[in-house]
C-alpha positions in Angstrom: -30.4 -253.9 -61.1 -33.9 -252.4 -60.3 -36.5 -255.1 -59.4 -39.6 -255.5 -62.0 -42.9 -254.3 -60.5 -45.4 -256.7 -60.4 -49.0 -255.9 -59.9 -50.3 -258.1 -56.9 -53.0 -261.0 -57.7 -56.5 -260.6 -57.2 -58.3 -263.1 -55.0 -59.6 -265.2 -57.6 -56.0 -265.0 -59.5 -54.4 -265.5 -56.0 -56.8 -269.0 -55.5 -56.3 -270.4 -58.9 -51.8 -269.8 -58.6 -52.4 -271.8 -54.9 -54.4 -274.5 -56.7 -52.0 -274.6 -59.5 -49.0 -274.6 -57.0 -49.9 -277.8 -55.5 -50.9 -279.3 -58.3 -46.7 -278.5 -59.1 -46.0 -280.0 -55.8 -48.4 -282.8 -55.6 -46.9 -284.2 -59.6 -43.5 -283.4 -58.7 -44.0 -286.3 -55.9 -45.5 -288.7 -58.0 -49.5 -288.2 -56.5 -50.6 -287.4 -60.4 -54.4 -287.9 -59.6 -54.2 -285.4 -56.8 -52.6 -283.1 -59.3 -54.9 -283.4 -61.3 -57.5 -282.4 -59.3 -55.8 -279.5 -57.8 -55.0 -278.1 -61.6 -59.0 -278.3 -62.4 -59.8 -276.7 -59.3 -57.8 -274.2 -60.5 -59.0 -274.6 -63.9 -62.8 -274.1 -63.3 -61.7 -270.8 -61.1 -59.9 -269.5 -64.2 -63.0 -270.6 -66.4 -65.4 -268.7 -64.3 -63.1 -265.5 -63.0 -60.0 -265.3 -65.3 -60.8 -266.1 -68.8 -58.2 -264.9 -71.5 -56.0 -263.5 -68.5 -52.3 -264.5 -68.5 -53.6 -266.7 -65.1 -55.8 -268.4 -67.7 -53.5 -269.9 -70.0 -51.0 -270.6 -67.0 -53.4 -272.5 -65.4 -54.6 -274.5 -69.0 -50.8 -275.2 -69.4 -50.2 -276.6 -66.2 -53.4 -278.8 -66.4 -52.6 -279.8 -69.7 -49.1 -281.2 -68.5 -50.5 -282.6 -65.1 -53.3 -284.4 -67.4 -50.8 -285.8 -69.3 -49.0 -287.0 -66.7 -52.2 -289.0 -65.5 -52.3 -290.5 -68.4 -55.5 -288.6 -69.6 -54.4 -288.0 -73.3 -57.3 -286.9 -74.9 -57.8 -284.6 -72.6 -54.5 -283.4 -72.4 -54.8 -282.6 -75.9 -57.8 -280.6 -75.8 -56.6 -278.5 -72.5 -52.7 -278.1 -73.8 -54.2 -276.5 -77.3 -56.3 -273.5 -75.6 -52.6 -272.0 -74.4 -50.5 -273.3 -76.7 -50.1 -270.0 -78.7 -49.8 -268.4 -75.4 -47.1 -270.6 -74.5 -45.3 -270.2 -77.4 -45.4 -266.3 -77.4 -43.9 -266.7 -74.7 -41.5 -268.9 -75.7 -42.3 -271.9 -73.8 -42.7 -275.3 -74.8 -44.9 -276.2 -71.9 -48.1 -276.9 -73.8 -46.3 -278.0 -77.3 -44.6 -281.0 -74.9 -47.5 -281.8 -73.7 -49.5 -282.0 -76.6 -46.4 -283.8 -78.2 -46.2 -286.5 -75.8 -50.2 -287.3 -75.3 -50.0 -287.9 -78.7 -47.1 -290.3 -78.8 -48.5 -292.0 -75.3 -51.8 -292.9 -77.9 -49.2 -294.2 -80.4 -50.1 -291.0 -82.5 -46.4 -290.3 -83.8 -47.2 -288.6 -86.8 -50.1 -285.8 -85.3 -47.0 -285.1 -82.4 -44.2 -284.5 -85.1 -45.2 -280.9 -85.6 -45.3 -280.2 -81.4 -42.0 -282.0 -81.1 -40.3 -279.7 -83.8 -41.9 -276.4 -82.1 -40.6 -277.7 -78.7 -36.9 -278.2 -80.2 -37.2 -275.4 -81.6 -37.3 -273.6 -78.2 -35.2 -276.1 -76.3 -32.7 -277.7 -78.7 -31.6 -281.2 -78.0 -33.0 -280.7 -74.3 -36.2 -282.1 -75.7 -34.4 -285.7 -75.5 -34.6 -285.5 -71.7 -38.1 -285.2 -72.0 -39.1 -288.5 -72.9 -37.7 -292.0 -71.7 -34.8 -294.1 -74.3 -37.0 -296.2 -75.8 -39.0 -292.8 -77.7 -35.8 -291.4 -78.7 -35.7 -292.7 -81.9 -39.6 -291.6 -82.6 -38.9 -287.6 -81.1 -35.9 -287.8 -83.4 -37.2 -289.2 -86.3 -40.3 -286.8 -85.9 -38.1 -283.9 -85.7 -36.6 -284.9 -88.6 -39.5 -285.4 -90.5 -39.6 -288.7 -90.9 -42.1 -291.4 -89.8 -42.0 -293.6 -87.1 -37.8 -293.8 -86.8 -38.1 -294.4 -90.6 -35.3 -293.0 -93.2 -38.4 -291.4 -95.5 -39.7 -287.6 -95.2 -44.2 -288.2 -93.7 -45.3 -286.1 -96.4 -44.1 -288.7 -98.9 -45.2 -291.7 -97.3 -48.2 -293.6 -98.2 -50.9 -293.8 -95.6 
């Protein structure tokens, strides 16, 4: 099997994958603040240097997922969305999951039903070892198409 050529990083591209590589380490050992702030580090090098590149939305997806896990929704939300479609045409649910569970962690089942469906749609059942037991029933009923672990279809419930 031949080996895929890759075409090396520039300096700005090579400063923004560091940034984002310890914002991977740092939330992988629980420091979400300090991954945080090594994803927007990244993020303002990728604003300024990399806009629209492939570094650019890999960079939005991971600080939309590190925000998240900081428990900064809102922004979350807004971050996750500018690589969403990038994500996704690239089959990964990265941003989707994100989006999807910023929304539930505001109590916002209903806007995350349509991320948790695109995110099982890549991933299957796998999307239940994304969120803890006591959110099953939402992610589930949301995939569904229900409401809020209900037995009726959101579109035909009144508001």
């Amino acid at each position: 099997m031949t080996k895929k050529k890759t075409t090396p990083m520039n300096p700005h591209e090579r400063e923004a994958y560091e940034h984002g590589r310890a914002g991977i380490r740092l939330g992988t050992e629980g420091n979400y603040g300090e991954a945080v702030d090594a994803w927007r580090l990244a993020s303002n090098i990728a604003d300024v240097h990399l806009a629209f590149t492939d570094m650019y939305y890999w960079v939005k997806s991971g600080y939309g997922a590190a925000l998240c896990d900081a428990g900064h929704h809102r922004e979350s939300i807004a971050v996750s969305l500018l690589a969403r479609e990038w994500t996704l045409a690239r089959r990964q649910p990265l941003s989707s999951l994100s989006i999807a569970r910023a929304y539930l962690a505001l109590g916002e089942g209903e806007a995350a039903a349509p991320y948790l469906r695109e995110v099982h749609a890549l991933i299957g059942d796998a999307i239940f070892e994304q969120f803890d037991e006591d959110a099953e029933a939402d992610v589930h009923a949301a995939i569904a198409g229900l409401e809020n672990g209900g037995n009726q279809p959101t579109a035909g419930r009144p508001k």
